[in-house]
C-alpha positions in Angstrom: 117.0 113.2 109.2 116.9 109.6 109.0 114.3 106.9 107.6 113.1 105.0 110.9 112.1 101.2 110.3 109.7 99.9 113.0 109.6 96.6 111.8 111.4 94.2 109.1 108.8 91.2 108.4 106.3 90.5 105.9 102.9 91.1 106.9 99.5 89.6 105.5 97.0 91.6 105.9 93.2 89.8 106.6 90.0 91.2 105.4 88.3 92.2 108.1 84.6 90.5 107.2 86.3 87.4 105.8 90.0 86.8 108.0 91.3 85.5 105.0 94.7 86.7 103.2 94.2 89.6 101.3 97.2 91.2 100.1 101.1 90.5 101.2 103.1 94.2 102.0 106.7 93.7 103.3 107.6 97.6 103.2 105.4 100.8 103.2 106.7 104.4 103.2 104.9 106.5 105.2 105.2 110.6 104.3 103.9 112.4 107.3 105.8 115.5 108.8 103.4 115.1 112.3 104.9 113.0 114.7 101.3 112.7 116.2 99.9 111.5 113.2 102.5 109.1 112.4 102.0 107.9 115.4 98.3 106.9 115.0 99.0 106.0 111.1 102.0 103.6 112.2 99.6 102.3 114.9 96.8 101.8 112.5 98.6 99.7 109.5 100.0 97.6 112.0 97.2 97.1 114.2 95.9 95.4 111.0 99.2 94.0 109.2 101.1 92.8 112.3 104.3 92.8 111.7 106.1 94.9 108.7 108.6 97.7 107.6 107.5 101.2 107.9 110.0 103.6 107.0 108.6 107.7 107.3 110.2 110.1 105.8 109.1 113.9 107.7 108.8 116.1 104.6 109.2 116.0 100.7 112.9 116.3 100.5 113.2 113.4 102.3 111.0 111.3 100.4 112.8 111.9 97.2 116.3 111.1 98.3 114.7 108.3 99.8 113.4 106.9 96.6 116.6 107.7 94.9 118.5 105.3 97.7 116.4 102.9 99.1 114.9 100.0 98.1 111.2 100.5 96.6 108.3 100.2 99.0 105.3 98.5 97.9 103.6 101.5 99.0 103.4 105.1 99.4 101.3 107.2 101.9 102.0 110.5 101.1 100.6 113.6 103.2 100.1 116.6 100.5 100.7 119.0 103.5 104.9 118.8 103.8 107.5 120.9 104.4 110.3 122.1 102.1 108.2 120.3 98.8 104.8 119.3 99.1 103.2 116.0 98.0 101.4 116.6 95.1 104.9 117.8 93.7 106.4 114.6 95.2 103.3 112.2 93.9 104.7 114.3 90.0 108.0 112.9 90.6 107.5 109.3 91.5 104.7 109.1 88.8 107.0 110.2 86.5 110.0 108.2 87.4 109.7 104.8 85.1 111.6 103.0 88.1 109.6 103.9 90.8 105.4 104.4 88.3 104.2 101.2 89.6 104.7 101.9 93.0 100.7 102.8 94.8 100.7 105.7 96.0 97.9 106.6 98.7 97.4 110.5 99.4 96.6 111.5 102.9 95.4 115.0 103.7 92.8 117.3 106.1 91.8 118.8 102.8 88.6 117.1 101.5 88.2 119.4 98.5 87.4 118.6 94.9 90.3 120.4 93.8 92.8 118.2 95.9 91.4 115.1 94.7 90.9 115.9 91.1 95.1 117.2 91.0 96.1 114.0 93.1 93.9 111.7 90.8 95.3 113.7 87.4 99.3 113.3 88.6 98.4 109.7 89.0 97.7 108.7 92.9 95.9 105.8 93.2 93.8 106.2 96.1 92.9 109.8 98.2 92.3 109.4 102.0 90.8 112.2 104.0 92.6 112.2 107.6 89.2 111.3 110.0 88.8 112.7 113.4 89.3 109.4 115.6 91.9 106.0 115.9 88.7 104.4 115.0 87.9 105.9 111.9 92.0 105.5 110.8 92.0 101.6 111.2 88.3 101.2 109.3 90.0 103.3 106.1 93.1 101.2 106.6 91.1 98.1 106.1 88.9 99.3 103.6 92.1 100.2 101.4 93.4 96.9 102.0 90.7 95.1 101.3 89.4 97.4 98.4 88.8 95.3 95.1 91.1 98.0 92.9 93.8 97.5 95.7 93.9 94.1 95.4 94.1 93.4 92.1 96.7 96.6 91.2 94.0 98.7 89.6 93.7 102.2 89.4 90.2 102.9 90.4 87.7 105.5 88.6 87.5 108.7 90.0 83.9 108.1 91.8 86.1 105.3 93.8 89.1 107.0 94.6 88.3 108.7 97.6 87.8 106.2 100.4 85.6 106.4 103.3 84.3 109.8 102.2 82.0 110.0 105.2 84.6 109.8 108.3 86.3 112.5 107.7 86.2 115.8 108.8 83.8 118.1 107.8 84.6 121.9 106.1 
């Protein structure tokens, strides 16, 4: 298995109120073992970013050889749900990595439970997405992460504002 670029620029990406510069990404890693998913999540960022790199990485083992030998994204979106190690062990390991700490790392998941949230927001994660039911719904917690006050200015937000956009996501 190999990482898969889809682009190699810098992107700026706008708040969508304001269409001003909100924060610069050049490289996000995107941990997702559905194609279909990936799909709409690679879709998504870069309907908003334009052009950047995405590399994806299709299940844990992946990820952590990828962090070993690559160079470091400026962020992680990490599905919990992944074969062969899972991401809350993988979100443990680059948490506790001093080289690789700083990195964000955003959690992505079906599972809306309090138990999810509260172990991804203990190991360190430093914001918890709830996969919605439509394209729609992807893109609006795309830009609400990117545009998000804690985002922006490299701050771990308190638990009451770690989960974003609560209310699009699927119900259980």
């Amino acid at each position: 298995m190999v990482a898969t670029p889809i682009n190699r620029n810098t992107a700026i990406c706008f708040d969508p109120n304001l269409e001003l510069p909100t924060v610069q990404i050049k490289k996000i890693l995107l941990a997702e073992d559905d194609d279909d998913d990936f799909y709409l999540f690679n879709s998504a960022i870069l309907s908003i970013c334009g052009s950047l790199e995405i590399l994806r990485s299709n299940n844990g083992a992946m990820l952590s050889s990828l962090m070993e030998t690559s160079k470091k994204p400026d962020i992680i979106i990490l599905d919990i749900n992944m074969p062969f190690k899972n991401g809350i062990l993988c979100l443990r390991e680059i948490k506790g990595n001093p080289r690789l700490s700083s990195i964000k790392v955003v959690m992505y998941s079906t599972s809306g439970s309090n138990k999810d949230i509260d172990t991804c927001y203990k190991y360190g994660a430093d914001f918890y997405l709830v996969k919605p039911i439509s394209y729609a719904s992807i893109v609006q917690q795309f830009k609400d992460l990117f545009s998000n006050e804690y985002f922006l200015t490299n701050q771990r937000p308190p638990r009451e504002k770690f989960v974003l956009n609560n209310s699009l996501f699927y119900s259980f």
